[in-house]
Steps between C-alpha positions, in 0.01 A plus 500: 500500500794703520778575732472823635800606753794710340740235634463301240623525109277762456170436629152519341747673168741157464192255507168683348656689220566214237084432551453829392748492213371191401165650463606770288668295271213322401285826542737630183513174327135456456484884424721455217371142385131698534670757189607221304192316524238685640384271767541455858327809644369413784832293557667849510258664693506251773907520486452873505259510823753245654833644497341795580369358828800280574722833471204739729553175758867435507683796411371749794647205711822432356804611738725607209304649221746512229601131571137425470512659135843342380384147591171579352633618146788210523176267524331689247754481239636123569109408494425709175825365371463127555088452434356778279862618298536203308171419409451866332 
């Protein structure tokens, strides 16, 4: 799944983080599409339960914990940015 020796770029943080960002990009897109419109609940609930799980999993396990969270919110934001931004 993931490379896990600190040789490498970074590890489990270089190559699991943009999953998780990912994640929570659509986790706050269909949060705010779910104001605008009010559906999509259960969309956001399952998004919810998931990045929650993905970051229990991965982040215990990442070697460098604040690269981990950078890559994550650069995902987050280029996702948000690119799919849920323009559309709102």
């Amino acid at each position: 799944m993931c490379c896990t020796t600190g040789t490498q770029i970074a590890g489990l943080a270089a190559c699991c983080a943009p999953p998780v960002g990912g994640l929570a990009a659509e986790t706050v897109g269909v949060a705010l599409y779910l104001c605008k419109t009010h559906t999509y609940l259960f969309q956001l609930l399952m998004d919810a339960l998931g990045l929650a799980l993905l970051v229990y999993l991965l982040y215990p396990k990442a070697t460098r914990k604040w690269l981990f969270v950078v890559r994550a919110a650069a995902a987050a934001l280029a996702g948000f940015f690119a799919f849920y931004f323009p559309s709102l």
